[in-house]
FISEVO-697991 format. One record per residue (C-alpha): x, y, z; residue in three letters. Coordinates in pm, whole numbers, padded with zeros to 5 digits. Example, Ala and Ser with C-alpha at 12.3 -4.5 7.8 and 13.67 -1.06 7.14 Angstrom:
<rec <01230; -00450; 00780>; "ALA">
<rec <01367; -00106; 00714>; "SER">
END
This chain:
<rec <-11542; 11185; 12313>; "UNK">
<rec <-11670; 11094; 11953>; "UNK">
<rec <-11984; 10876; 11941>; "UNK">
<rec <-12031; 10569; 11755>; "UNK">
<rec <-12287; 10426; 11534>; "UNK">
<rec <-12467; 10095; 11683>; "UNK">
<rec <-12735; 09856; 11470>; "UNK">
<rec <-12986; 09679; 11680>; "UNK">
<rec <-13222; 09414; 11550>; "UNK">
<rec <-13341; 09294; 11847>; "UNK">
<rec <-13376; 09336; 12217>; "UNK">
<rec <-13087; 09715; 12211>; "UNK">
<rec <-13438; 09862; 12047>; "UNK">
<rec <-13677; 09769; 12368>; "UNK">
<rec <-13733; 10092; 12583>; "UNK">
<rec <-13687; 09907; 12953>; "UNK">
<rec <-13343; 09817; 12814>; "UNK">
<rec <-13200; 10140; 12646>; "UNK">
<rec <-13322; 10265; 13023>; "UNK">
<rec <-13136; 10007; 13187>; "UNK">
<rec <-12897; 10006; 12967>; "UNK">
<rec <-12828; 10382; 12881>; "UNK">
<rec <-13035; 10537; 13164>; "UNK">
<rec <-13272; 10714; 12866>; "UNK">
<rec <-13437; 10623; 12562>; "UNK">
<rec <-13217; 10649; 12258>; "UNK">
<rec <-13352; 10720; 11914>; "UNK">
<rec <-13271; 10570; 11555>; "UNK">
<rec <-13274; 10549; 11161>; "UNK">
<rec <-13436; 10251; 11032>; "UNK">
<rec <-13151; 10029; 10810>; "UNK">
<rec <-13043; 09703; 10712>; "UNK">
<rec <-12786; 09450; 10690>; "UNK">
<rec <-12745; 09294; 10319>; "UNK">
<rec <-12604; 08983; 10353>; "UNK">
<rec <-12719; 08868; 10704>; "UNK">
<rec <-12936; 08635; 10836>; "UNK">
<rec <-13138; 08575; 11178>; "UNK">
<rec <-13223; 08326; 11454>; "UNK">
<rec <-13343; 08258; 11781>; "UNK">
<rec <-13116; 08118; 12072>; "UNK">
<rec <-13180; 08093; 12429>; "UNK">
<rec <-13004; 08330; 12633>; "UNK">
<rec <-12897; 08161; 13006>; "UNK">
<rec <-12811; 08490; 13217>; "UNK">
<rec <-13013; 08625; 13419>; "UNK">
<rec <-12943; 08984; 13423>; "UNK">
<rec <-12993; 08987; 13058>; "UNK">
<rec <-13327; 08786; 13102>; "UNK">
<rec <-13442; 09030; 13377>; "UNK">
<rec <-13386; 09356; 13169>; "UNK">
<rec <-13534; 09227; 12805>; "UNK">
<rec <-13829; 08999; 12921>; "UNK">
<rec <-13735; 08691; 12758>; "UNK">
<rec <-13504; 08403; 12779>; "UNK">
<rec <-13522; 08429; 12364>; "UNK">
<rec <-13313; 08668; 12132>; "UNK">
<rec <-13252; 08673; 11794>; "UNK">
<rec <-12883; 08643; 11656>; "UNK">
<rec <-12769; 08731; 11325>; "UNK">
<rec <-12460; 08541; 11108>; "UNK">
<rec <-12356; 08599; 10756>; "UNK">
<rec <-12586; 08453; 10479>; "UNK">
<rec <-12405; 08322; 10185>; "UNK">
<rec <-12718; 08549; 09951>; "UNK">
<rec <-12715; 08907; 09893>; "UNK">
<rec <-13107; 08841; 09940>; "UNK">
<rec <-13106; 08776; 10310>; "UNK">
<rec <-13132; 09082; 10460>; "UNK">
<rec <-13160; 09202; 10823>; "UNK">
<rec <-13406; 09503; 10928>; "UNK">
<rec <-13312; 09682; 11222>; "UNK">
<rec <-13201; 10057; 11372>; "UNK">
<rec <-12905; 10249; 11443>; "UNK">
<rec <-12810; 10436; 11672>; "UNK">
<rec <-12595; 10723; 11793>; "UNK">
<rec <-12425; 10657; 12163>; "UNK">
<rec <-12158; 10761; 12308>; "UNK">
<rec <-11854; 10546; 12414>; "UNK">
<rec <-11968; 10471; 12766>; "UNK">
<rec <-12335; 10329; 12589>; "UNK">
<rec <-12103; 10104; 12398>; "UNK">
<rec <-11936; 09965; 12738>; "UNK">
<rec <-12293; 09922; 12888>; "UNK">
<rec <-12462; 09721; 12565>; "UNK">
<rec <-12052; 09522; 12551>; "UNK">
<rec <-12191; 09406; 12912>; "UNK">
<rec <-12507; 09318; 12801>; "UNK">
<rec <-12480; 09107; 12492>; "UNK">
<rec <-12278; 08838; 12695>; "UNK">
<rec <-12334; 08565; 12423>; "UNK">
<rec <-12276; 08731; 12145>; "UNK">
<rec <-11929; 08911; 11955>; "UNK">
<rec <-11930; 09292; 11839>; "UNK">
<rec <-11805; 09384; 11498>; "UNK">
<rec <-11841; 09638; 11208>; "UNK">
<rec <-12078; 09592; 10936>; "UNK">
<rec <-12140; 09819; 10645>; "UNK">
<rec <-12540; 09884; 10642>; "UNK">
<rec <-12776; 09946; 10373>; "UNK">
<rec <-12752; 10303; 10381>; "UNK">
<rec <-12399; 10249; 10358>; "UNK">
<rec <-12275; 10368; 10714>; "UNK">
<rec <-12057; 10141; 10940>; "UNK">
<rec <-12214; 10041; 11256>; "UNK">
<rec <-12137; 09822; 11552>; "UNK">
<rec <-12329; 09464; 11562>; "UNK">
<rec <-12354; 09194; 11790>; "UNK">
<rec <-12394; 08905; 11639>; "UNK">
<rec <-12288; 08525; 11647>; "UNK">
<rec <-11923; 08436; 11804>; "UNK">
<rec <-11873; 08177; 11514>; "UNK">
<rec <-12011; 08382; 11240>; "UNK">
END
């Protein structure tokens, strides 16, 4: 099975949950997404709570300037990692973005965005 590229700019990158998450640590390339923007929302479930340490997690949308960047990493997982972060980012929506270094990655970002 062919593994994907995912970008993480916030809690994906936290060792306790690539271990929960993945069952090992995973390990990325610094990038960016041009064109983005960030901000906090309070996450409600629990599970996600227990495994990141907070109740607070950023959330990126689409900026309408080619200045607003995102800084992040990406990663290399396989097809069952992708399931296991899918379960895990309950309040957000995955979909491909074209990163700085010009690779397509996975995101999760904001449902309405």
């Amino acid at each position: 099975m062919q593994d994907v590229l995912l970008f993480s700019y916030g809690t994906l990158r936290q060792p306790d949950v690539q271990i929960a998450l993945f069952g090992r640590m995973v390990e990325g390339t610094a990038d960016a997404m041009i064109g983005w923007r960030s901000r906090m929302i309070e996450i409600t479930d629990a599970e996600v709570i227990a495994k990141s340490g907070t109740r607070w997690h950023p959330m990126v949308e689409p900026s309408e300037s080619d200045d607003d960047s995102v800084e992040g990493m990406v990663f290399r997982i396989s097809q069952a990692d992708l399931a296991s972060a899918d379960a895990y980012e309950v309040d957000y929506v995955r979909r491909e973005v074209r990163l700085r270094s010009d690779l397509t990655a996975w995101v999760y970002g904001d449902p309405e965005g």
